[in-house]
C-alpha positions in Angstrom: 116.2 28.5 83.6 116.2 32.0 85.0 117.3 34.9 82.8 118.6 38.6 83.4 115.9 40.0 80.9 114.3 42.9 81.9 110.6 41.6 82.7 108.0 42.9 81.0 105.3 42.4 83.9 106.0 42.4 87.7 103.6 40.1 89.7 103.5 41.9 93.6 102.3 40.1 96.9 102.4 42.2 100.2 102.5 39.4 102.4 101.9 39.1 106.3 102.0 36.0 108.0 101.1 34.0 105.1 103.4 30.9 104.3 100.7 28.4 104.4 99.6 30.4 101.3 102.3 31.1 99.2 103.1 27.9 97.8 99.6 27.8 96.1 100.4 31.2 94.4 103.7 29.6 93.5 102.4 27.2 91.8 100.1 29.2 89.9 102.8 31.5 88.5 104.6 28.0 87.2 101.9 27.9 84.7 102.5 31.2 83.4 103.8 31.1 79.6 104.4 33.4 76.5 105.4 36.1 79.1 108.6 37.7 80.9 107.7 38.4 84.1 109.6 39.1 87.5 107.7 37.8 91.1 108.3 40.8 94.1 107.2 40.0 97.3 107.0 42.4 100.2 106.9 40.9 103.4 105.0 43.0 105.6 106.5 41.6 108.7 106.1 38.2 108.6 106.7 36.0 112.0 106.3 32.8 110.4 109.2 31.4 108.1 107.7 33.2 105.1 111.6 34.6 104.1 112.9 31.0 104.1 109.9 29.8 102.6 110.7 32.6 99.8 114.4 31.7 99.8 114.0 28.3 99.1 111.5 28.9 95.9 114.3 31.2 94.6 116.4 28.4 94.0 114.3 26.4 92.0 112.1 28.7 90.6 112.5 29.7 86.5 111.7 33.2 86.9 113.0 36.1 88.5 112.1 36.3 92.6 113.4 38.9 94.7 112.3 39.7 98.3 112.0 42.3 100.5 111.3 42.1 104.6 109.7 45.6 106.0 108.7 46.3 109.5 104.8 45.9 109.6 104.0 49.1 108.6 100.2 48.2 106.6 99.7 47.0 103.1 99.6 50.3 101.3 103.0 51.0 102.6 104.2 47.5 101.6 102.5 47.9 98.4 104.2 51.3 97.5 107.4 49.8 98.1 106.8 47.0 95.4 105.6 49.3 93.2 109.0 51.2 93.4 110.7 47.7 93.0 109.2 46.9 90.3 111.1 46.1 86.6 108.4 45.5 85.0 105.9 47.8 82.8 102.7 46.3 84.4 102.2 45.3 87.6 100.0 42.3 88.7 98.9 42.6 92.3 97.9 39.2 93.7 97.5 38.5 97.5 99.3 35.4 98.8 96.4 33.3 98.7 95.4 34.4 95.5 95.7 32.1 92.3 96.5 33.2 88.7 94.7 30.9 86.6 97.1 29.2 83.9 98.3 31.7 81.0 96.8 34.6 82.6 99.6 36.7 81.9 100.1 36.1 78.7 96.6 36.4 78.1 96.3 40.1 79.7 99.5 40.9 77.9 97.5 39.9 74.2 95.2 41.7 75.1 97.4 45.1 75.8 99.4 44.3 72.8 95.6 44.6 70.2 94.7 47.9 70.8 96.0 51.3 69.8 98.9 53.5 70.9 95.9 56.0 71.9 93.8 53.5 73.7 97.1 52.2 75.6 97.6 56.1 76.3 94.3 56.5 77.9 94.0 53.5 79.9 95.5 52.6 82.8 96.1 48.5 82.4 93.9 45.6 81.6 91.6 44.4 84.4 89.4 40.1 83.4 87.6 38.6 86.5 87.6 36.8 89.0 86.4 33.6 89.9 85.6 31.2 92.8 87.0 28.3 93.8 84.8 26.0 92.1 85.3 27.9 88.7 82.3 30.4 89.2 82.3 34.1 88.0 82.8 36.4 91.2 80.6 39.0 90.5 78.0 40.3 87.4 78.5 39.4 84.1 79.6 41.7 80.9 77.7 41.6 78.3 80.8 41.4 75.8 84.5 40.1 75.6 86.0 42.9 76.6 86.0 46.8 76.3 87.5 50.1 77.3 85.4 52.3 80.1 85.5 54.3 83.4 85.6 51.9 86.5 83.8 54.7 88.7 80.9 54.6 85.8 81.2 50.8 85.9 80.6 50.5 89.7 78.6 53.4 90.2 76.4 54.0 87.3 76.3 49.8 86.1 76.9 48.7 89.2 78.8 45.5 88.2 79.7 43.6 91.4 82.8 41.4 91.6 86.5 41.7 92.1 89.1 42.6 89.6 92.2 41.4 88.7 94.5 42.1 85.9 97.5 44.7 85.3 97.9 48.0 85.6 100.9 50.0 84.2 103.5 50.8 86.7 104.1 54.6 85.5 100.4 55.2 86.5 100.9 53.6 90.1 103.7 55.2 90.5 101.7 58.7 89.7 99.2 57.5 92.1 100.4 55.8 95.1 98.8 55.5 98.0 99.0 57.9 100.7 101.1 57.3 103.5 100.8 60.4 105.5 98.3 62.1 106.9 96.0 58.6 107.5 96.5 58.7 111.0 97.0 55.2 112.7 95.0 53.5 109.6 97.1 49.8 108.8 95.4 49.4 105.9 94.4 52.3 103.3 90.9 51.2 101.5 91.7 50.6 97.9 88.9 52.0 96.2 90.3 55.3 97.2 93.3 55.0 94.3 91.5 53.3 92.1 88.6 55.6 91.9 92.0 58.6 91.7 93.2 57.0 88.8 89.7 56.3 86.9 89.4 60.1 86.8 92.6 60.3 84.6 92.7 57.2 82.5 90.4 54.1 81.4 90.7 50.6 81.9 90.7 47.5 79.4 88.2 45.3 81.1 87.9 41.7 79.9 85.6 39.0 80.1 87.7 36.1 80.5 88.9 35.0 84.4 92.3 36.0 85.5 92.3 34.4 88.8 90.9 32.5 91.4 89.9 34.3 94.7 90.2 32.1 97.6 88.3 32.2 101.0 89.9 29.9 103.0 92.5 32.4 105.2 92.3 31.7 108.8 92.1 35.6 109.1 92.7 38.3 106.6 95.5 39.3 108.3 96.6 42.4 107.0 92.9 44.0 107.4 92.1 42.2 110.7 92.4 45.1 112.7 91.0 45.8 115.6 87.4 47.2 116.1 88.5 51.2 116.3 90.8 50.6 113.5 87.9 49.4 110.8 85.8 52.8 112.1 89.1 54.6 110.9 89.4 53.2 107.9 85.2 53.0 107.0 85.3 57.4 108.2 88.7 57.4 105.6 86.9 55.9 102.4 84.1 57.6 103.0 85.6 61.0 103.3 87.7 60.2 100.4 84.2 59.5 98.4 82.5 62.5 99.2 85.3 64.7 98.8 86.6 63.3 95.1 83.8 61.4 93.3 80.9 64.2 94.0 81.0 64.8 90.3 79.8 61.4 90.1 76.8 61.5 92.3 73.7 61.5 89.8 75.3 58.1 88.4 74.3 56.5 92.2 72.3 59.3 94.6 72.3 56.4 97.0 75.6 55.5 97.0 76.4 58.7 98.1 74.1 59.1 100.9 75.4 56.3 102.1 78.5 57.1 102.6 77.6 60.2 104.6 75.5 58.6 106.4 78.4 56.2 107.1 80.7 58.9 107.8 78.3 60.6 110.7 78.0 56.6 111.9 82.0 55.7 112.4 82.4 59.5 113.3 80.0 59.0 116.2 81.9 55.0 117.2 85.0 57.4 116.7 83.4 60.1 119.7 84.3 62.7 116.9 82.2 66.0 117.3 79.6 66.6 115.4 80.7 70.0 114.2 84.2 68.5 113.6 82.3 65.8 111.3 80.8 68.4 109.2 84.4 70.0 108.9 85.4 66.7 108.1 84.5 66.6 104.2 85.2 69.3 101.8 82.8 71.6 100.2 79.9 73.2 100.4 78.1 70.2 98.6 79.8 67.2 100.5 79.2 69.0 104.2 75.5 69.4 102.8 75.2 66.0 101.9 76.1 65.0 105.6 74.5 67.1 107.4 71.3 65.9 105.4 72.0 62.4 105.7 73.4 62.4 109.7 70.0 62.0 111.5 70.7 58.5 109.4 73.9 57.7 110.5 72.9 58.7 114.0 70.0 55.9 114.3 72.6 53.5 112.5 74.6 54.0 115.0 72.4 54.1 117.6 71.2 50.5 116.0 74.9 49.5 116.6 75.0 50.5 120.4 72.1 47.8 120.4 73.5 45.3 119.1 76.6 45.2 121.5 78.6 47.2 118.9 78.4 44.6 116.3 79.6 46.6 112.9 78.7 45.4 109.3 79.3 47.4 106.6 77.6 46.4 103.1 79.9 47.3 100.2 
């Protein structure tokens, strides 16, 4: 039975295209207990019959749904929007072919609820793992049940592979959305970017335990399937982003770094963006040495590209 509660977490999916998906994640949120929580979805525009689809779960669903239909306009756009939806004091993003694994919720929501006022000050949300299909851990272990730390430190310094999922509050992505202006035509804003701005400010619980099952078995990741000139746009945006904001993080992983300028000269290059405009590109005396170092790099890589018919794989 539904109730008028004020929920205490709000689960978002940005959606495009995706009504084969849906009722999987559906059905995962039916095995959610213990915790009030509302389900926003922000249709990205859909053609398919994702708003009846939606419509129709509304009726017989026990918790809270409410939908909203945007013109496609990317996911960071349609993900600001649910943040600004949202009734909830944590926010759960799941994709629509993502699956919450049963009580996850009110398993994060424990979790929030043992530590301190001053740790819940500090940190930004909870974050468990992800896991496969078949049940696997998605990623590197940790070494214990959970613990508060800096995700840049974890990734860069640890370098703990695997994806993420969890809650994070919504005052703190609401203080750091993502940008919708100045990206040029980029559909899809690379995540890392905000979540690297808000590891500068706050911490993150990170748990052992999996949160949610990451599926592989979309026909085409629809709202990042963009076309070829597009990815180079998005690759030149996260790596400008790196080297102009996480510098102060460079001695944790040298290599990371001069990667991503070398990265930066390569999509510049795809992008037929002068070289002295690519050096202009990044801020800093540091960052534009760093690239201008590394670019002789970039140039054979994409040089190697050219070779192979313009066939593009980045290695995250």
């Amino acid at each position: 039975m539904k109730t008028s509660r004020v929920p205490i977490i709000t689960v978002l999916t940005c959606t495009y295209d995706r009504a084969w998906a849906i009722p999987r994640l559906y059905e995962s949120l039916l095995k959610q207990e213990s915790v009030l929580f509302e389900w926003v979805v922000v249709d990205d525009g859909s053609r398919d019959d994702t708003g009846c689809l939606i419509n129709k779960l509304k009726q017989e669903s026990g918790f809270q749904i409410r939908y909203v239909y945007q013109k496609n306009s990317g996911k960071h756009i349609a993900f600001n929007r649910g943040v600004s939806m949202a009734r909830g004091d944590f926010v759960v993003p799941l994709d629509s072919d993502d699956e919450l694994l049963p009580g996850s919720l009110g398993k994060l929501f424990a979790s929030w609820h043992n530590i301190s006022a001053k740790k819940k000050a500090d940190c930004a949300g909870v974050l468990g793992r992800c896991v496969t299909a078949n049940g696997e851990l998605f990623g590197d272990k940790f070494a214990e049940d959970y613990f508060i730390g800096d995700l840049r430190r974890l990734r860069l310094k640890d370098k703990i592979k695997g994806d993420f999922s969890g809650f994070l509050r919504a005052d703190v992505l609401k203080e750091f959305p993502f940008p919708e202006c100045g990206v040029g035509r980029i559909s899809f804003f690379p995540e890392r970017i905000v979540f690297f701005r808000i590891a500068k400010k706050y911490n993150i619980l990170f748990l052992k335990a999996g949160i949610m099952t990451y599926n592989h078995d979309s026909p085409q990741e629809q709202l990042t399937s963009l076309p070829m000139s597009r990815k180079y746009e998005a690759h030149r945006l996260h790596a400008k982003h790196m080297l102009n904001e996480n510098l102060d993080c460079f001695f944790m992983n040298p290599k990371f770094f001069v990667r991503e300028a070398a990265y930066f000269t390569r999509v510049s290059l795809h992008l037929k963006i002068p070289t002295t405009m690519t050096l202009k590109g990044v801020n800093g005396f540091k960052a534009r040495c760093l690239v201008f170092m590394s670019y002789p790099i970039g140039v054979i890589l994409f040089l190697l590209d050219r070779k192979r018919a313009g066939c593009f794989v980045r290695h995250s």
